[in-house]
N, C-alpha and C positions, 0 to 999 in steps of 0.2 A: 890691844883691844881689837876685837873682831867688828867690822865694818859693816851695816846693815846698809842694804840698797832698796830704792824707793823707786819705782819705777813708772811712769802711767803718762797718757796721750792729751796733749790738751792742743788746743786751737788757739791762733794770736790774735787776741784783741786790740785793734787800731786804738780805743782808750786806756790802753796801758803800753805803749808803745817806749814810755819811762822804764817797764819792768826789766830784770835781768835775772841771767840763772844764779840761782842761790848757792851761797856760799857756806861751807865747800861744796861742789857740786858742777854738773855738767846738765846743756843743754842743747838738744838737735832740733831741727825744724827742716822741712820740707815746703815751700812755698810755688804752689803754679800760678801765672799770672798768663793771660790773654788777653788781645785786642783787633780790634778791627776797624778801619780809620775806612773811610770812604769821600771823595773831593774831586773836584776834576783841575784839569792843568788850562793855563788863560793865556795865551796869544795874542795879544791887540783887542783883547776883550772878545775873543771867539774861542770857546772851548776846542781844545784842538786834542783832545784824550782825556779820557777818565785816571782814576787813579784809586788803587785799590790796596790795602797793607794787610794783611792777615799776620799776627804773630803769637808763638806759644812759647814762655819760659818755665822753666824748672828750676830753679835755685835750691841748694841743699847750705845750709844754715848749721853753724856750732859754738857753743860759749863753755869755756871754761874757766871756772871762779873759784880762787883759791882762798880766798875771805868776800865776806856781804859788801856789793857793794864794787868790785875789781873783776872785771872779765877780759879772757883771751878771747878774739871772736878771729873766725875760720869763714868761708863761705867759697862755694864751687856755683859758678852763673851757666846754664845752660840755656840754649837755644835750640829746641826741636825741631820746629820747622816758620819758616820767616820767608815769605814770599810779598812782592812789591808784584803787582800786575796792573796794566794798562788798556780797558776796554778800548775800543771804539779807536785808537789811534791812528795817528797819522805818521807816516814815514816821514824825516827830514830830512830835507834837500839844500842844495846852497841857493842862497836868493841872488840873483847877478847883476842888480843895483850894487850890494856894497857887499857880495861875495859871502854872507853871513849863513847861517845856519836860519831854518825857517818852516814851520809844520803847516803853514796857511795852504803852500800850495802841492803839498804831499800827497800822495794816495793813502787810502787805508790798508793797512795789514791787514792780508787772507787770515791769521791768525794772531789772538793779543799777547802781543809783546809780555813777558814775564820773568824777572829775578828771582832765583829761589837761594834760599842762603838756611846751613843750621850750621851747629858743634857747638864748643867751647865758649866762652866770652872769656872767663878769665879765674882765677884764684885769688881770692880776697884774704889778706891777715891783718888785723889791727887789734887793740884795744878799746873798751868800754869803760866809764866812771860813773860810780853816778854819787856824786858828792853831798848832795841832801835826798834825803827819803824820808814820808811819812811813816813806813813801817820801822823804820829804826828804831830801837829802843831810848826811849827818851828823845825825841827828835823833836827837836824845835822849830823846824821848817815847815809852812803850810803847805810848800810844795816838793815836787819830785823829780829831781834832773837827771838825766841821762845824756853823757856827754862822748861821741864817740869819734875814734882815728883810725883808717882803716887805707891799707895798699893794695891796687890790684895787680897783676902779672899784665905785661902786654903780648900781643900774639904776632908778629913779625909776618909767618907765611900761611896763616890761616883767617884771614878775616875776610870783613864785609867786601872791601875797596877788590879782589885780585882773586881770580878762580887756580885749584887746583885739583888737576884729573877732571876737569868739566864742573866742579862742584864749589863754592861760594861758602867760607866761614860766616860767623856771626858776631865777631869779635872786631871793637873798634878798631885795631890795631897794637895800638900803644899800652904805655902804663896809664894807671890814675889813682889819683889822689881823692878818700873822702872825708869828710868833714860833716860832722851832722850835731845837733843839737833837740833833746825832747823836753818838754816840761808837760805836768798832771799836775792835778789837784783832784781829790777825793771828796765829793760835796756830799755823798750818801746816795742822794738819787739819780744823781748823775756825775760825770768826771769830766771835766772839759781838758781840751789838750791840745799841741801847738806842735810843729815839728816842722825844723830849718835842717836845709842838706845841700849842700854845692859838691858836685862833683867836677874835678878838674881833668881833663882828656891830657897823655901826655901825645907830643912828635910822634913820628914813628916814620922810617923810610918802606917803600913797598915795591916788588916789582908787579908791575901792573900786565895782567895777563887775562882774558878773555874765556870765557864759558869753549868756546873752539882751539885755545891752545896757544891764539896766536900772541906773542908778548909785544905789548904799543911802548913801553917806558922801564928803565930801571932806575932800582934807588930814587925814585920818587917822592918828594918831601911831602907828606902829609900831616896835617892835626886837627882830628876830629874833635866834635862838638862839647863846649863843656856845659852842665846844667846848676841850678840850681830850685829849688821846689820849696815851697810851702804848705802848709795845710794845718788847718782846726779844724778841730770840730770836740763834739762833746758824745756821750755813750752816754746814753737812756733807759736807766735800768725800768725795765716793767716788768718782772717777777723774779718772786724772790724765797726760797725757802731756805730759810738758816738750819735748820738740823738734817738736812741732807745737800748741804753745799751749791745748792741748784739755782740756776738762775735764768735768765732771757732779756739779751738786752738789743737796743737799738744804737748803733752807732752810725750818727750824720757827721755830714762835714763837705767845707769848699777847701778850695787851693788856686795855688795857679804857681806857674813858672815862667823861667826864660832861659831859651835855646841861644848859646852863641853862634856867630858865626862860625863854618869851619870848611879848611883844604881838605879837600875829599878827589878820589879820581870819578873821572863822568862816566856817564853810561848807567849810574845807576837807581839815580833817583827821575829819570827821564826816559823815554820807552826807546828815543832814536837819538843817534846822538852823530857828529860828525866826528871824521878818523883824526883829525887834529887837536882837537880837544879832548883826547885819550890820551895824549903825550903831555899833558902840563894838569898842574894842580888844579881845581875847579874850588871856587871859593861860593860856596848856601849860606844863602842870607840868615838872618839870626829872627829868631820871631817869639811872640808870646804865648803860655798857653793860659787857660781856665779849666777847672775842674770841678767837678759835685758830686757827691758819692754816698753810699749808704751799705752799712755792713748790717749782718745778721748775727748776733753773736750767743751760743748756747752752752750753760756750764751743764750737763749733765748731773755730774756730781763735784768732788774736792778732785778729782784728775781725770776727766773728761770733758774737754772744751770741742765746739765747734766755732767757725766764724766762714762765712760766705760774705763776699762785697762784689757789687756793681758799681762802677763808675763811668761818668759822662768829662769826654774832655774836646774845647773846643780850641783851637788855632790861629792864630791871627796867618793871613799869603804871606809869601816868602818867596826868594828866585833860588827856586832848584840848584840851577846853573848860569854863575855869570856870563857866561860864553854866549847864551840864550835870552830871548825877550820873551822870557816863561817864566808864569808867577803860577802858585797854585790859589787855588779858588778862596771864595770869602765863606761858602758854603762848608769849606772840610770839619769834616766832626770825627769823632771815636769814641767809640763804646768800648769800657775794659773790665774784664772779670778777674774774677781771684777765690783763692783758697789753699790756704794757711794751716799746716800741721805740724807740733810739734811734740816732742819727749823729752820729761826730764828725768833726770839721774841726781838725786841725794842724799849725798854719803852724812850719815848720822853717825855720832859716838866719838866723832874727831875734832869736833869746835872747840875754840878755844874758852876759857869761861868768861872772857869778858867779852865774845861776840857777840853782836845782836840776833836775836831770833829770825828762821829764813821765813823768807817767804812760804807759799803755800804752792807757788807756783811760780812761772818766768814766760815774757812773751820778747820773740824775737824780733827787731823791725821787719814788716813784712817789705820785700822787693820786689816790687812791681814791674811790669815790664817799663823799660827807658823810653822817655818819647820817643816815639816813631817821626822821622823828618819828614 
């Protein structure tokens, strides 16, 4: 039997973040996410440098579902461009009381100190389940799970921690491990919804090597931050036309996480740093975050989605660098943007007869960019 394909653009809705692509069938998404964190660094309770984070991700997104319900999931994490900059800073010196590293009595840089880092993060494969749905046919469940396992690649000689050719990857290092959990529920006028996710950072050794070329350490034992995230919220339907598929909805929602601690090399979460503390692992304290956000979400039609979101995220200080008596500030905040496109593909004429009816559509988890330290 000849294979009819379905093809059309829709947008991920954060209250459907339970959905998956339809079975048989494939689904692509495209995901950009930004932010910008603004905060200053604290010395003995005297601002001793600002602290500035600009980042842009690109993630490309894929699910293949060979029955309703079982998806192969793919994903490729990009980093365009990811810059850490340092207004207003001070040079560190050693203090020769106790021989320490110390910005109180520093001069200012002629010019503000700045990290710039893109490429790669990583290649993601895993699995997707979603073992109760209300669209199943005959589905006994009031609600909607989506249960997902997912590997990353780790990046050895291109990441954040060690420059090469002068240039700074974006990639933690390591492998990692995800684990994520969504539930929905379908009220009519609106959809409330829940979604847990720990991400685990693997080891990784690094040779540690400088923006100038010069190498301070090899094989350097590092392991970056692992996360973990929450967030609810519910989707607002305020328009609604059933015989042309159309809709406009409102999607709220808080969150918040927690950042572990993690070995990291110095130099780069800090604008100046001492040549000694370039040869040993640097342990960042572990801190909490908050978040509050709001999406825009627009159906067009039955295969024309839009969705725009803003979110607010706020930080509890943390010490950069243990080496250091540098917290960052209680002031630090971030503003994050986003928008989410995807495509699906569904192959008709090949289900089995006791499958259940697909969906009508499928939304990716959207990837946000990762806390910024």
């Amino acid at each position: 039997m000849l294979l009819s394909l379905t093809l059309w653009l829709s947008l991920a809705n954060a209250a459907e973040v339970t959905d998956m692509a339809p079975g048989p069938g494939v689904l692509v998404g495209m995901h950009y996410g930004g932010s910008s964190l603004r905060g200053d660094l604290m010395e003995q309770e005297t601002v001793v440098s600002g602290r500035r984070v600009l980042r842009h991700d690109l993630d490309l997104r894929a699910e293949l579902a060979p029955v309703e319900g079982i998806a192969l999931t793919l994903g490729l994490d990009t980093t365009p461009a990811w810059v850490f900059r340092y207004p207003d800073a001070r040079e560190m010196t050693v203090e020769p009381a106790n021989s320490e590293g110390s910005y109180l009595a520093g001069n200012p840089f002629d010019e503000d100190p700045a990290i710039r880092a893109s490429g790669l993060r990583g290649v993601w494969v895993g699995a997707a389940v979603a073992p109760f749905a209300e669209r199943y046919e005959r589905a006994s469940a009031p609600t909607t799970w989506r249960l997902d396992v997912a590997y990353r690649t780790g990046n050895k000689n291109r990441n954040l921690w060690t420059a090469s050719d002068g240039r700074r990857g974006a990639a933690p290092g390591g492998s990692a491990l995800l684990l994520s959990g969504a539930f929905s529920t379908d009220m009519g006028i609106g959809t409330p919804y829940m979604k847990v996710a720990w991400q685990r950072e693997g080891a990784v050794e690094v040779d540690v090597v400088d923006e100038e070329g010069r190498e301070w350490a090899k094989n350097l034992a590092l392991r970056p931050a692992s996360d973990l995230s929450i967030r609810s919220g519910v989707e607002i339907l305020a328009y609604e036309e059933p015989e042309e598929n159309s809709t406009f909805s409102f999607d709220l929602y808080l969150g918040g996480g927690y950042r572990t601690w993690e070995d990291i090399a110095s130099g780069v979460y800090l604008p100046s740093v001492l040549g000694s503390s370039r040869q040993i692992p640097i342990t960042v304290g572990d801190h909490m975050m908050g978040l509050a956000g709001v999406g825009i979400d627009y159906h067009v039609n039955e295969f024309v989605r839009g969705r725009s979101g803003l979110e607010f995220r706020y930080r509890t200080p943390f010490r950069p660098e243990h080496a250091y008596d540098v917290t960052t500030s209680a002031n630090t905040w971030e503003l994050g943007w986003s928008l989410t496109i995807q495509g699906v593909a569904k192959f008709t004429g090949v289900e089995p007869a006791s499958a259940p009816p697909p969906t009508t559509g499928a939304t990716l988890p959207a990837s946000g960019p990762p806390a910024s330290p």
